[in-house]
TORRO-867966 format. One record per residue (C-alpha): x, y, z. Coordinates in pm, whole numbers, plus 32768, in hexadecimal, padded with zeros to 4 digits. Each point is the difference from the previous one (the first is absolute). Example, Ala and Ser with C-alpha at 12.3 -4.5 7.8 and 13.67 -1.06 7.14 Angstrom:
% TORRO-867966
X, Y, Z
84CE, 7E3E, 830C
8089, 8158, 7FBE
% end
This chain:
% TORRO-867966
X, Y, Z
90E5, 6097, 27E0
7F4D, 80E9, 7F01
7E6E, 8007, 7FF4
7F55, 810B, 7F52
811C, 8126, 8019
8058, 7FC5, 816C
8134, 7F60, 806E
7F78, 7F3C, 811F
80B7, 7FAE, 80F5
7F46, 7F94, 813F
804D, 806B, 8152
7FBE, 7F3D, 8118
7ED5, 7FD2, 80EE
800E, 80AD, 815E
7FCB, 7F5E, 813A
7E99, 8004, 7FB6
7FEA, 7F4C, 7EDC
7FC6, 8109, 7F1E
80AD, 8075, 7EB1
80CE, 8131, 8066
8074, 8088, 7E86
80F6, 80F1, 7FEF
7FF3, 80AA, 7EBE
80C4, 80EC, 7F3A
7F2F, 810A, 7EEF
8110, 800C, 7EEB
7FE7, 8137, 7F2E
80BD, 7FF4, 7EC8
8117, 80F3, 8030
8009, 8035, 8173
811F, 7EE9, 8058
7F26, 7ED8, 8042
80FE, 7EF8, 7F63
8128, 8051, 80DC
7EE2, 7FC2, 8121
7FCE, 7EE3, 7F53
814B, 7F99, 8025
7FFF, 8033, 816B
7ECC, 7F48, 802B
8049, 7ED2, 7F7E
8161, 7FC7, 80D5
7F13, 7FFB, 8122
7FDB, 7F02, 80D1
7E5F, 8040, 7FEA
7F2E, 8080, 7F04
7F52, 80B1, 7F42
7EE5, 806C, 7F08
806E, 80EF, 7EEF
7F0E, 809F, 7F11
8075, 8055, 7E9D
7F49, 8088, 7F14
7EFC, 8009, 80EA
7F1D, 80F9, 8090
7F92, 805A, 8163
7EC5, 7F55, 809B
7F6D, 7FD6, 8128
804B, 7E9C, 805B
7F00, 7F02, 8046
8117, 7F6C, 80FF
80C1, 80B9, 80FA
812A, 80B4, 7F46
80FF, 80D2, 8088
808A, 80CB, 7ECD
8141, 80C4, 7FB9
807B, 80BC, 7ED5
8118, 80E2, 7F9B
7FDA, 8175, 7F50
80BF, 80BD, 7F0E
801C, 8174, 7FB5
7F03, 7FDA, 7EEA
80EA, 8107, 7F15
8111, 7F12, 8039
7F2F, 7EA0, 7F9D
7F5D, 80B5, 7ED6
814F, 8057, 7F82
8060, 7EAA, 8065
7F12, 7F44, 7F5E
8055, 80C3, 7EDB
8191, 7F75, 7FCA
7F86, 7ED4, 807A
7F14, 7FBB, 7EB2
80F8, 807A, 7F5D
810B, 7F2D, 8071
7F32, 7EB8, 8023
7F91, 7F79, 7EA9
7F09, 7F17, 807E
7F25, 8105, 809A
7EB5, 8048, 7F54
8024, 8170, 7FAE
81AA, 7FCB, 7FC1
7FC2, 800C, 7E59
7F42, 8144, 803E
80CF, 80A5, 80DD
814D, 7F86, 7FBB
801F, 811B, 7F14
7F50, 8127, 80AD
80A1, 810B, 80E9
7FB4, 8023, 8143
7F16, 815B, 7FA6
7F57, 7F37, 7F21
7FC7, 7EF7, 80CC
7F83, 80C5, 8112
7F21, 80D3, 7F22
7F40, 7ECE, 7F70
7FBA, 7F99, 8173
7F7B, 816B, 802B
7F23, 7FBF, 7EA6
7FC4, 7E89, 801E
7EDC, 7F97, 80E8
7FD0, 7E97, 805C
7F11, 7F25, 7F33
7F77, 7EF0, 80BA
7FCA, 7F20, 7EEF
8174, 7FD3, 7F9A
8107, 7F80, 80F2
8097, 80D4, 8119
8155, 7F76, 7FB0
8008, 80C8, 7E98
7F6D, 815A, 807A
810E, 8115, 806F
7EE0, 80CB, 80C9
7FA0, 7EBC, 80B9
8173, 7FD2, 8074
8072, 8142, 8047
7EBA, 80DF, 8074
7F9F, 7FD2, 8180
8096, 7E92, 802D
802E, 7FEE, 815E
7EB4, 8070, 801B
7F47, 7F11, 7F23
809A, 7EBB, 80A3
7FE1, 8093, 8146
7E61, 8044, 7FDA
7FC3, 7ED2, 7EF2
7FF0, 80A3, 7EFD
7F9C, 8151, 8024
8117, 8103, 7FBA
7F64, 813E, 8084
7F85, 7F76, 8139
810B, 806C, 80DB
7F40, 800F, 8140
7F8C, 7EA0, 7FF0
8170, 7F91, 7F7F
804F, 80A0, 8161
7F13, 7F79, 80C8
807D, 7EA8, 7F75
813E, 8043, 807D
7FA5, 8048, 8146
7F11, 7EDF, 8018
8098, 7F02, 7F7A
8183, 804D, 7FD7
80EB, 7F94, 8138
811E, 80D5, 7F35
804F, 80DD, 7ECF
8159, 8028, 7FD9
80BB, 8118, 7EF1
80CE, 7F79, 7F07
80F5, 813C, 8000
8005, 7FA4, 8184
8035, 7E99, 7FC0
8105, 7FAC, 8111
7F34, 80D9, 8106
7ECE, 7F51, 7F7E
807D, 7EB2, 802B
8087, 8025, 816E
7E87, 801F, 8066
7F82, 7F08, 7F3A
80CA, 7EF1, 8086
7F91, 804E, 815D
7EC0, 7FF1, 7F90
8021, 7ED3, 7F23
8130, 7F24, 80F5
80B4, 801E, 7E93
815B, 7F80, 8013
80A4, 8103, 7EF3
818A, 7FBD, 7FA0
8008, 80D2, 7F08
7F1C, 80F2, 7F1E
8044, 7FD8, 7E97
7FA1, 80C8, 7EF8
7F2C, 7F49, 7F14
7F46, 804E, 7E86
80E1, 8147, 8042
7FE3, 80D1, 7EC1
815D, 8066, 7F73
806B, 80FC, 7F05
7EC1, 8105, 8059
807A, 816A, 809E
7FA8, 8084, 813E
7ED0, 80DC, 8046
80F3, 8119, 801B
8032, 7FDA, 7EB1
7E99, 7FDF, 7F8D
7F84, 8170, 7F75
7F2F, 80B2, 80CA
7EB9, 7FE7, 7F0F
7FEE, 7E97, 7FFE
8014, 7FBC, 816A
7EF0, 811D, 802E
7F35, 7F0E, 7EFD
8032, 7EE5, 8099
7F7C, 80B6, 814E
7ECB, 808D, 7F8C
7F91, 7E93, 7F87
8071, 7F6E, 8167
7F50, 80B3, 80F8
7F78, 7F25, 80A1
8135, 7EFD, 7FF8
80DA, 8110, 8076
7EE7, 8042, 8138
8036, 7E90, 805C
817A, 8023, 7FF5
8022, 8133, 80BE
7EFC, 7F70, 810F
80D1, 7EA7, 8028
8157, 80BA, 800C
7F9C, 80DA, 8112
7F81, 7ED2, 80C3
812C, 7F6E, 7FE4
80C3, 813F, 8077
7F34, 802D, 80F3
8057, 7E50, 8067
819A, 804E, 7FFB
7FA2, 814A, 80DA
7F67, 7F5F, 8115
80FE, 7EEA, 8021
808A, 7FFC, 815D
8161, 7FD3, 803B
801B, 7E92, 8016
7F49, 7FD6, 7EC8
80E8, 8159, 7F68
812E, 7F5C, 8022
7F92, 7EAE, 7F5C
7F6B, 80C5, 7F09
8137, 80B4, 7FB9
80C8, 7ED8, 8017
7F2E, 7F59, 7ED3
7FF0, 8179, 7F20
81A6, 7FC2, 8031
7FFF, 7E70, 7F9F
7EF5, 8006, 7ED3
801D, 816F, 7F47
8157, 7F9A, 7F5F
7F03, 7EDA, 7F3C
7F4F, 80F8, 7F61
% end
């Protein structure tokens, strides 16, 4: 069911009585649809929001959301306009490099009055961040504080298999497999990226890149003090699901 940007789907009621929503933050870029995927083959479910920013609830939430290296989704995002001709910005980018490309979102700053959809900067500068505080892309401490307040999980998308083992305990998800979904093909690998535009994209992403390195080393720190009952399954699940990916 689709009602102003959200894919609602509703969870259901506790023993109390009272709506218990489960809700995934999907930020463009950070493997939301292949969560997507997963959600929906379960047997419960689920809110999603899409294209939709964080706010505090005025009913009880519990909220989850994945991250991305924010060099990685910038470059991303960029073969993904590229490749999809129904995006906004696709016509203006289709025929830029990727320096010039990430230049303009160094030059371009985001104009409220036209739509987010067609502005590079607004894409690619501090994303994370922004949907993470509401709006606000240099706000990084209250994007954290959010996290902690309000988040039961943030998983990392270049730890996707590792993420998903905890959120299914977390969640009772019944996982099969883990596809790989909206995957964007044909784009080289950040090895390959020179040096001066990943050093671009960094200086605009402080604040993204913050967030990352804060929810990674939480969930380091998460595989590190499994105990060995909860080792081996989680070593039993690494060997099952990494071959999906």
């Amino acid at each position: 069911m689709q009602r102003g940007g959200i894919l609602l789907i509703l969870f259901e009621q506790d023993s109390t009585g009272k709506r218990k929503d489960v809700c995934l933050l999907h930020i463009p870029k950070c493997g939301g649809k292949t969560l997507w995927k997963i959600l929906q083959s379960q047997p419960q479910t689920f809110l999603v929001w899409h294209n939709r920013m964080f706010e505090v609830p005025k009913q009880p939430i519990t909220f989850f959301t994945m991250l991305r290296d924010p060099v990685d989704r910038v470059i991303s995002t960029y073969y993904y306009i590229r490749r999809y001709e129904a995006d906004p910005l696709h016509s203006i980018v289709k025929n830029m490099e990727l320096d010039e490309f990430v230049s303009y979102m160094y030059k371009e700053r985001y104009n409220p009055l036209y739509k987010k959809s067609i502005n590079i900067h607004y894409r690619t500068v501090n994303l994370a961040t922004r949907y993470l505080t509401g709006g606000k892309p240099n706000k990084r401490k209250k994007a954290l504080k959010n996290l902690e307040k309000y988040f039961i999980f943030a998983g990392i998308t270049d730890m996707y298999v590792e993420s998903m083992f905890f959120l299914k305990e977390l969640l009772n998800l019944e996982i099969n497999k883990i596809p790989n979904i909206n995957h964007t093909d044909k784009r080289p690998h950040l090895e390959e990226i020179p040096e001066d535009i990943i050093q671009l994209i960094m200086e605009n992403n402080q604040h993204d890149i913050a967030i990352y390195n804060w929810a990674k080393e939480r969930l380091q720190n998460k595989i590190m003090q499994l105990n060995a009952e909860q080792k081996n399954s989680y070593n039993n699940w690494i060997d099952e699901f990494k071959s999906d990916r």
